[in-house]
C-alpha positions in Angstrom: -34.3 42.0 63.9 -33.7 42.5 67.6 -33.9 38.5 68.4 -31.1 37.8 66.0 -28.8 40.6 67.0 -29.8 38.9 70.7 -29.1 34.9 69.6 -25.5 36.4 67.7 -24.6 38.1 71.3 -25.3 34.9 73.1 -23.6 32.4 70.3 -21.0 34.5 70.6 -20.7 34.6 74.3 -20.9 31.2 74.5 -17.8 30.4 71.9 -15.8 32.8 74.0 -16.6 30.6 77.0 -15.4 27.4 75.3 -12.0 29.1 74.5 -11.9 30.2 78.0 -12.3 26.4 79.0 -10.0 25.4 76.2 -7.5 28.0 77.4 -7.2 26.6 80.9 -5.9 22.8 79.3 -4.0 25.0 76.7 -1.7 25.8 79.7 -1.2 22.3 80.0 -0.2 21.3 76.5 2.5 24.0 75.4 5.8 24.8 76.5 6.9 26.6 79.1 8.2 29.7 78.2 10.3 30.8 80.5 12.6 27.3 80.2 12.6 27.7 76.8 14.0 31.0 76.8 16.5 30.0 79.4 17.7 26.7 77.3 17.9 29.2 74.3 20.2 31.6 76.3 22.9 28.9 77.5 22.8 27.7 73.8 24.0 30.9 72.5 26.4 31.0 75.4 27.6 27.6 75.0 28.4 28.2 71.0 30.1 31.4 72.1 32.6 29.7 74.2 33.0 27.1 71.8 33.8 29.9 69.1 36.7 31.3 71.8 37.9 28.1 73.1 39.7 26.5 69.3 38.9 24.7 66.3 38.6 21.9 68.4 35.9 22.7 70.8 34.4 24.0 67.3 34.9 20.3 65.6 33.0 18.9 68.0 30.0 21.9 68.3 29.9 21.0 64.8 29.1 17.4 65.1 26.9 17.9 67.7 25.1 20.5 65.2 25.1 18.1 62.6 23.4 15.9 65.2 21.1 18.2 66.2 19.8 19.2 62.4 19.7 15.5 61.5 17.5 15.3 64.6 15.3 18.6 64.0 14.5 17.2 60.0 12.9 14.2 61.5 10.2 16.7 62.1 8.7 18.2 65.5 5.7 16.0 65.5 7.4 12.6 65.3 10.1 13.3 68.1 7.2 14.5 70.3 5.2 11.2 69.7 8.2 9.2 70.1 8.5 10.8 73.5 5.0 10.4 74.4 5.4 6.9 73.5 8.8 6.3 75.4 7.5 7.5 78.2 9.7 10.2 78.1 7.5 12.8 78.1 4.2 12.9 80.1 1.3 13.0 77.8 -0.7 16.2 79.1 -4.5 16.0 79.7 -7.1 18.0 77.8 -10.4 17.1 79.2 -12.1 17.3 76.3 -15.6 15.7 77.5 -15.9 19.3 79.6 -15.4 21.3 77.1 -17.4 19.5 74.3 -20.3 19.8 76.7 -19.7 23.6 77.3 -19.4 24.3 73.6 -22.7 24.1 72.0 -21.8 25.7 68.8 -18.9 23.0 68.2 -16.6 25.9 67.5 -13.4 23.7 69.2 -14.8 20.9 66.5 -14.6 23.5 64.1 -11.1 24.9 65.3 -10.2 21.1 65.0 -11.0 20.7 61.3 -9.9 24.0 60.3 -6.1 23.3 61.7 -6.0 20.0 60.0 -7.8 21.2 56.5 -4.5 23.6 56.3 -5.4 26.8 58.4 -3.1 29.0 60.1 -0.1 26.8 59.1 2.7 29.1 60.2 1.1 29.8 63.8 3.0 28.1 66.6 -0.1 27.6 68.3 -1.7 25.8 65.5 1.3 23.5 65.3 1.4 22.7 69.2 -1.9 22.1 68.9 -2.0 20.1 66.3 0.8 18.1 67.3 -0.8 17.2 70.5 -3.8 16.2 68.8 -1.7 13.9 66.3 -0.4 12.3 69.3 -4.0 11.7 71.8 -6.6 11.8 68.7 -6.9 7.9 69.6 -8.1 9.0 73.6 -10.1 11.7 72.6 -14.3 11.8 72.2 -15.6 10.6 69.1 -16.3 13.7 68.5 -12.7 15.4 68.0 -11.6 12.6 66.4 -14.5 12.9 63.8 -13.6 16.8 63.3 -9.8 15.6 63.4 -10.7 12.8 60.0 -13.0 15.7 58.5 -10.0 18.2 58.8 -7.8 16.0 57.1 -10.4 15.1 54.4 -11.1 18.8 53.8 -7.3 19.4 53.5 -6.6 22.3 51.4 -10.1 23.6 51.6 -10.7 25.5 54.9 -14.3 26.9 53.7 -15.9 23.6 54.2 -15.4 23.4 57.5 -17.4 26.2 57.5 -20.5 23.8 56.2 -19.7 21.2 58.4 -20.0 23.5 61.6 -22.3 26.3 60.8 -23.0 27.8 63.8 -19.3 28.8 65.5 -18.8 31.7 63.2 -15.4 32.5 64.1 -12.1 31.9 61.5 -9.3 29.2 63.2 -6.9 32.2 63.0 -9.6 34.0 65.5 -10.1 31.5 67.7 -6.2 30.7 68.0 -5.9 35.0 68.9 -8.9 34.1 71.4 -6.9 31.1 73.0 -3.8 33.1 72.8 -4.9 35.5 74.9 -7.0 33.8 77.7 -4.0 31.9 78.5 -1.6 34.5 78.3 -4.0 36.3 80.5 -4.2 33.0 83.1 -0.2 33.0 83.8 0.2 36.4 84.6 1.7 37.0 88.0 1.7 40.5 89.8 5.2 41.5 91.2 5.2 41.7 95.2 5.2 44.5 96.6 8.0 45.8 97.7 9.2 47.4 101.1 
């Protein structure tokens, strides 16, 4: 009893360790945050001044918000591969060689096919993730792209990704809080100190 309590610690350990590696690329692939706050705070400045300034500054906020929904309904993932493809948009690295050979109990693999079977659909970090993975499946190990095609295979039943990688015991929606909070944890920045 007490060598399977002991092989559950260290399976366990070692998935955390593989998000902890995963983490540091996750950095690399979403958004920064503070931008995005900032471009959401001059929008909402910029349609209040176009509410004040007359129907015509509001004509063409209008248009331009008819431009920007026709835009948004193309989907997030196509406008990000379309930038990726343009060259718009650098494509960020995940080295996933690294952590495949840190990650002994395929739990990213199983992350992988979880997301794409239809787990954790309305988490943004599922979505970023996945989008990046629509967009680089082609460059990654044979491996990812193998959990990626099982994933969509799968899709609509999570539990068998279960069968397919039996030993990372943890849920996509755990693993995501596990990412979540090792990189949340990397960007922190203590204040200076001040005199």
């Amino acid at each position: 009893m007490g060598f399977r309590v002991i092989l559950v610690a260290v399976m366990g350990l070692g998935a955390m360790y593989m998000m902890h590696l995963l983490a540091q690329d996750w950095n690399r692939i979403r958004p920064i945050q503070g931008i995005t706050n900032l471009a959401g705070q001059a929008t909402s400045q910029l349609q209040g001044i176009a509410t004040q300034a007359g129907s015509g500054l509001q004509s063409i906020a209008s248009l331009a918000g008819r431009a920007s929904a026709s835009a948004f309904n193309r989907g997030k993932r196509s406008t990000r591969q379309e930038l990726y493809a343009r060259g718009l948009r650098p494509h960020p690295t995940v080295d996933w060689k690294r952590i495949l050979s840190r990650d002994p109990f395929e739990c990213l693999q199983s992350l992988i096919c979880q997301l794409m079977s239809g787990a954790e659909q309305s988490s943004p970090e599922a979505e970023l993730l996945m989008d990046f993975l629509e967009s680089s499946v082609e460059m990654a190990p044979a491996k990812i792209g193998r959990a990626f095609s099982r994933g969509l295979a799968l899709r609509g039943s999570t539990e068998s990704c279960y069968n397919e990688y039996p030993f990372c015991l943890y849920s996509a929606k755990t693993m995501l809080r596990i990412l979540r909070w090792f990189s949340e944890s990397e960007i922190k920045v203590l204040p200076d100190d001040e005199e």
